[in-house]
N, C-alpha and C positions, 0 to 999 in steps of 0.2 A: 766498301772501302777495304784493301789489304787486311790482313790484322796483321800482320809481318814485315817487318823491312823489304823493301824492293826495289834493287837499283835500277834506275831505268838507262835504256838503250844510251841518251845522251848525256851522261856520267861514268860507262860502264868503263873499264881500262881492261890492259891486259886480256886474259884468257877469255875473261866474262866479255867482254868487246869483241871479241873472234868469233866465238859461239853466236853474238847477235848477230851482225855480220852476215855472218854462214846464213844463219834462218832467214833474217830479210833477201836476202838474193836467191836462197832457192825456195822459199815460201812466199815473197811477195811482200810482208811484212812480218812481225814478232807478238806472238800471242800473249797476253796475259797468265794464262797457264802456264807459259813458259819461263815468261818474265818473273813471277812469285817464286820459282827456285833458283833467282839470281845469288841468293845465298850459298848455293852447292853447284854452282857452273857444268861440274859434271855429268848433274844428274839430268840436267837439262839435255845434253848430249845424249845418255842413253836414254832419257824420255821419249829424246825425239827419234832415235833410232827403234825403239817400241814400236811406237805409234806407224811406221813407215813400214815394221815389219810386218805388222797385222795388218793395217788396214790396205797397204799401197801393195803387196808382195803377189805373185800368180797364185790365184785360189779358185776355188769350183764356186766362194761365192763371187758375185760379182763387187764392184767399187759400189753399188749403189745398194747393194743389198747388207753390205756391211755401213753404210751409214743408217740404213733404214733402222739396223739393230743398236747402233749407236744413240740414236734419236728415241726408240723404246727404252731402252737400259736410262737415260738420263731423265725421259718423263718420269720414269717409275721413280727415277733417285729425286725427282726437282728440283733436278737439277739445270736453272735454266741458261746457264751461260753453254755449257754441250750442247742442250737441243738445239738453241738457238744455232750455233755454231755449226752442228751435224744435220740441221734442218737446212741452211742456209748451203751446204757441201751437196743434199739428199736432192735438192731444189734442181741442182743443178745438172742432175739425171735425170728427174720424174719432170721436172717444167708443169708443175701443176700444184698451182697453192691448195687449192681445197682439197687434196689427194693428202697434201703435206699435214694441213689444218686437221685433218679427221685423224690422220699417224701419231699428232700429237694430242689430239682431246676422245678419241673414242676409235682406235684401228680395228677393232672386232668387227665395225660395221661396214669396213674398207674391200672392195669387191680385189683383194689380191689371189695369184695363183693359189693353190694350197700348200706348196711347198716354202710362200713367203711367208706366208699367216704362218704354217709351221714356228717360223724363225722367230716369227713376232711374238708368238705365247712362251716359246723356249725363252727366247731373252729377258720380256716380262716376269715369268714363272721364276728361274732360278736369281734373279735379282733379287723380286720380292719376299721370297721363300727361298733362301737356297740349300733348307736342311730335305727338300722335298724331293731332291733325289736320293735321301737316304731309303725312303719309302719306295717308293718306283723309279728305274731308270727312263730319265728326263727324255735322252739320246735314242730312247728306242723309234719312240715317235718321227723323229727324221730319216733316222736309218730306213724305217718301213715306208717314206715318200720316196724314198731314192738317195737320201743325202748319202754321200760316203764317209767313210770316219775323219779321213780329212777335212772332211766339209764339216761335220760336228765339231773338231779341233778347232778349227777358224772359227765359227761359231761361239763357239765358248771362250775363246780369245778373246773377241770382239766385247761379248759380256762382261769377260774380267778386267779385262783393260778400262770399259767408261765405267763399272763400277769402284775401280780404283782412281780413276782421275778424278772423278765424277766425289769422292770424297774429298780427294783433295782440295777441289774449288770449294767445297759448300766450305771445309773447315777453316780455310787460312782469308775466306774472301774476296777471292777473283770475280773481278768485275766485266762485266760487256765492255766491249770495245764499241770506241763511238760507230763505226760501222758495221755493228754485229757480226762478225767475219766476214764478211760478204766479198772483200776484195783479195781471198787469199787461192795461190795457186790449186786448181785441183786436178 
């Protein structure tokens, strides 16, 4: 349950009413992550403008390889309302639950290219640890599969962004939605 006020869609008035709005018609429905900053309307706008510029924007990684890092970043945080969510988005590239199933209880044993596993230990690594690129540059290791810096920027985008939302659910409360994301635009 919330631990914060939260107006929902069918009370919202005004600006906060626009903003839902907006999100149900170009997302399908209004996520509870979003719904919890119905106290700061705004930020929900540039929240969601974030979220569209890393994950949706043209990058060297693909859509599917940034949820795959969305779904490690939130394992490691357990944070389960993302994996669920980024499992449920991940799903719908890979078409394969036990591929999904092992990304979230044990990916080390996941037969992916080397340059995904790359992504998957970066992600996991500087989440868990993230004083551990003070020690060794994290970034070298990609660069030397091929990634290009751009592709490390994305990358570390992608980590910083679900470990930041990914605090905000666990702190304020956000709850699953009764259909675990499953019916939102991807």
């Amino acid at each position: 349950m919330s631990r914060i006020k939260v107006i929902q869609h069918e009370v919202a008035e005004g600006r906060l009413k626009e903003i839902y709005d907006d999100i149900v018609e170009s997302r399908g429905q209004l996520a509870e992550v979003l719904k919890i900053q119905s106290l700061r309307p705004e930020s929900i706008v540039k929240h969601a403008d974030l979220y569209m510029e890393i994950m949706f924007t043209k990058s060297e990684l693909s859509r599917a390889q940034r949820e795959m890092i969305a779904v490690i970043v939130s394992v490691a945080n357990n944070c389960a309302y993302c994996a669920t969510h980024h499992g449920s988005a991940l799903q719908h590239y890979w078409k394969d639950e036990e591929k999904l199933k092992l990304l979230k209880t044990d990916y080390p044993v996941l037969d992916l290219p080397e340059k995904e596993m790359a992504l998957c230990d970066f992600a996991s690594l500087i989440t868990l640890n993230p004083e551990a690129n003070n020690k060794s540059d994290l970034t070298e290791n990609l660069r030397k599969l091929g990634w290009s810096d751009a592709a490390v920027l994305d990358a570390t985008l992608v980590v910083s962004y679900f470990n930041f939302v990914n605090r905000m659910v666990l702190t304020l409360g956000v709850e699953l939605e009764k259909d675990e994301g499953k019916n939102y635009k991807y």
